[in-house]
C-alpha positions in Angstrom: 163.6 125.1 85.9 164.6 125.0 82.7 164.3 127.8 80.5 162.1 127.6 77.3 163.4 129.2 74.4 160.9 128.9 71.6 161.2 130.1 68.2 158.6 129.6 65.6 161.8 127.7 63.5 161.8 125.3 66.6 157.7 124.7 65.6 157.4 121.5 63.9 158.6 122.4 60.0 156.2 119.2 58.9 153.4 122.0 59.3 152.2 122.0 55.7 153.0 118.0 55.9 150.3 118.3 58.4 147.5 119.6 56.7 145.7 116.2 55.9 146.2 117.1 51.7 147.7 114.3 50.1 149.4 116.1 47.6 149.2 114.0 43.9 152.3 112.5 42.7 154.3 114.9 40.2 157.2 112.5 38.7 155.7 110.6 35.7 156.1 106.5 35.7 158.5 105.6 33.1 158.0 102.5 31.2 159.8 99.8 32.7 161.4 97.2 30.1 162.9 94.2 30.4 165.9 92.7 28.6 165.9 89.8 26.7 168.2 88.3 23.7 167.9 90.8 20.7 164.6 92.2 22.0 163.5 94.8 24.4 159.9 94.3 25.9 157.7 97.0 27.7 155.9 96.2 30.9 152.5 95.9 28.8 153.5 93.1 26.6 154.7 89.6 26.9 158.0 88.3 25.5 158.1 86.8 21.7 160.4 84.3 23.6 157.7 83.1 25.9 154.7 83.7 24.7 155.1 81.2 21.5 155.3 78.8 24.7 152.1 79.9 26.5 148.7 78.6 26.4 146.1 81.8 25.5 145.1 81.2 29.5 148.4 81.4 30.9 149.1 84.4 28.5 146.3 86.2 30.1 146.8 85.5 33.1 150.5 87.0 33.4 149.4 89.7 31.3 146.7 90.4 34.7 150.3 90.2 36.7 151.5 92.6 34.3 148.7 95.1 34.3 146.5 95.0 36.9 142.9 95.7 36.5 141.5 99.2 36.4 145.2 100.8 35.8 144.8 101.6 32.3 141.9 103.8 34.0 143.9 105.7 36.7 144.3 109.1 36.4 147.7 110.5 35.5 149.7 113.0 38.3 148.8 115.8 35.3 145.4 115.1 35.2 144.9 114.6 39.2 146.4 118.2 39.1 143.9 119.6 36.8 141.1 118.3 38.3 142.2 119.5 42.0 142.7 123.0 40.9 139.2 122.5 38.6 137.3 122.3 41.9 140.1 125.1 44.0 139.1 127.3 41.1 134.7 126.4 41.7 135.7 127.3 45.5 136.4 124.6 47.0 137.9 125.1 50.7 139.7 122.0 50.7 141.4 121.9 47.3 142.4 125.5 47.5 144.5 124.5 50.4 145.7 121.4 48.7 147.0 123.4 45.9 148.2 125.6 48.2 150.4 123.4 49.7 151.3 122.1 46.2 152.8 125.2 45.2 154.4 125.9 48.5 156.4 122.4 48.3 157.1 122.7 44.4 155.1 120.0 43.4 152.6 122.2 41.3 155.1 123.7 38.8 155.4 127.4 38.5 157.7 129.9 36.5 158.8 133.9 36.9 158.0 136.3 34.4 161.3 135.1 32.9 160.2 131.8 32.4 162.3 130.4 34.8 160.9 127.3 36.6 160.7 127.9 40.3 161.7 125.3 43.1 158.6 126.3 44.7 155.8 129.0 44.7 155.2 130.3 48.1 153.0 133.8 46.5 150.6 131.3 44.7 150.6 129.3 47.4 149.9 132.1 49.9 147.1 133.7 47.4 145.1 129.9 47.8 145.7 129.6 51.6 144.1 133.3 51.4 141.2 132.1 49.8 140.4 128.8 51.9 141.0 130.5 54.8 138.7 133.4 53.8 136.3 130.5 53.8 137.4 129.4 57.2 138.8 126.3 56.4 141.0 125.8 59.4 144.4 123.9 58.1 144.4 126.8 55.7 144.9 129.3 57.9 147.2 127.7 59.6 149.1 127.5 56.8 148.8 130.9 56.1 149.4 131.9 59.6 152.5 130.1 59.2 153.5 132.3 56.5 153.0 135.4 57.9 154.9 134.5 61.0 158.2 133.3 58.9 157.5 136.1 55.9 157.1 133.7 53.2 155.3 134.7 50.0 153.7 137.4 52.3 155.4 140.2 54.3 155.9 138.8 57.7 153.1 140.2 60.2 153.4 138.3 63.3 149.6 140.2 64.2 147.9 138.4 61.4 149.7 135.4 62.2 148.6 135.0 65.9 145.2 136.4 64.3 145.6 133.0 62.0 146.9 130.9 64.1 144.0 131.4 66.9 140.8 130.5 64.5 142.6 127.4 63.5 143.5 126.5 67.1 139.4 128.0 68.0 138.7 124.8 65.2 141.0 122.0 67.1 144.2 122.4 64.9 146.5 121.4 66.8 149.5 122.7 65.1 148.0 125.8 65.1 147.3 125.2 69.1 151.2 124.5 69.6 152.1 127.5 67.6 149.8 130.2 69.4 151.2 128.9 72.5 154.8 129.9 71.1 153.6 133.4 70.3 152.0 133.9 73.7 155.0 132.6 74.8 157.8 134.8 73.1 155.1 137.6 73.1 155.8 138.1 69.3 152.4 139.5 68.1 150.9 139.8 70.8 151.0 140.3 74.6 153.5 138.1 76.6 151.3 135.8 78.8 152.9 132.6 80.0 149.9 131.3 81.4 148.2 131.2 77.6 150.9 129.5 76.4 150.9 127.1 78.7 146.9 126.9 78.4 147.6 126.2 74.6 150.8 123.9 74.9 148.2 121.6 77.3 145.7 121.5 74.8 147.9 120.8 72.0 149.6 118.1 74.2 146.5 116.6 74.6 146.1 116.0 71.2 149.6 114.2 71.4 151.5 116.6 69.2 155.2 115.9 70.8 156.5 119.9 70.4 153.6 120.8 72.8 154.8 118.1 75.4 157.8 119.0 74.9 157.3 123.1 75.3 154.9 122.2 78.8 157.9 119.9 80.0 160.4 122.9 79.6 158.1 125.2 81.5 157.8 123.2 84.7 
């Protein structure tokens, strides 16, 4: 029998990854221009060059190649931002743990009392997963559990991790399955009990999350 050594670092780190929150896109698109004799073109216009040569049918239909329909329309990374913590701020469960996650991976900017920009945000991003998993929102507090186990923009509490961690898993997450499987394992946070973890690891495996498969195959 092999022995399994689990540590919560050795649980999948694609944990906030795994939340289902598509996080919007924070780099701006820069103009794309294209080079021509003497003349420098953005993407939303057609070349002096060609388009003395174009019919007015073939000069809208390249300019349909150019900019597609309903792009002039899209919202902008900023204003997808605004808009997702509009509706975290009305209460919504599922944007507070979106925004939650933002902050956490850096992509919602933040600064220190300094000024300073921070990489990342993991107090903000705690305070949001507090407040959609207040609402039971279950990838939220796993999230949050997730913090309290590793200390991160909380101070570590393996208790209210396990705590965390078991109304997720009571609600099907089944990272949050795999993960109360490692603390019954390890007994960090709460009592040592082998056959939990394995009860967890199974349903987690079931789900086909590989860490659980891979945590059962060890224990055998």
């Amino acid at each position: 029998m092999n022995i399994l050594i689990v540590t919560l670092l050795a649980v999948p780190m694609l944990m906030l990854a795994g939340c289902g929150e598509k996080a919007p896109e924070t780099a701006a698109k820069t103009e794309a221009q294209t080079r021509l004799p003497d003349e420098f073109t953005s993407e939303k216009q057609i070349p002096s060059i060609l388009e003395n040569e174009l019919t007015p049918e073939e000069k809208s239909a390249i300019l349909k190649e150019i900019m597609p329909a309903g792009s002039e329309n899209e919202a902008t990374p900023e204003e997808k931002f605004l808009q997702l913590r509009k509706d975290a701020e009305a209460g919504d469960a599922k944007a507070q743990n979106g925004l939650g996650v933002m902050y956490y991976t850096g992509e919602a900017i933040s600064k220190d009392s300094s000024g300073k920009i921070l990489s990342n945000d993991p107090v903000t991003a705690a305070a949001w997963f507090h407040r959609s998993a207040a609402q039971g929102y279950a990838d939220a507090q796993f999230n949050l559990g997730l913090m309290y186990a590793n200390g991160e923009g909380v101070a570590k509490d393996p208790v209210k991790a396990v705590e965390l961690f078991q109304k997720a898993a009571d609600q099907g997450n089944v990272d949050a399955e795999n993960n109360l499987g490692v603390m019954y394992f390890s007994g960090e946070g709460i009592a040592r009990d082998t056959d939990k973890a394995k009860e967890w690891f199974a349903k987690a495996a079931a789900q086909g999350n590989a860490d659980a498969k891979a945590n059962l195959d060890a224990m055998k």
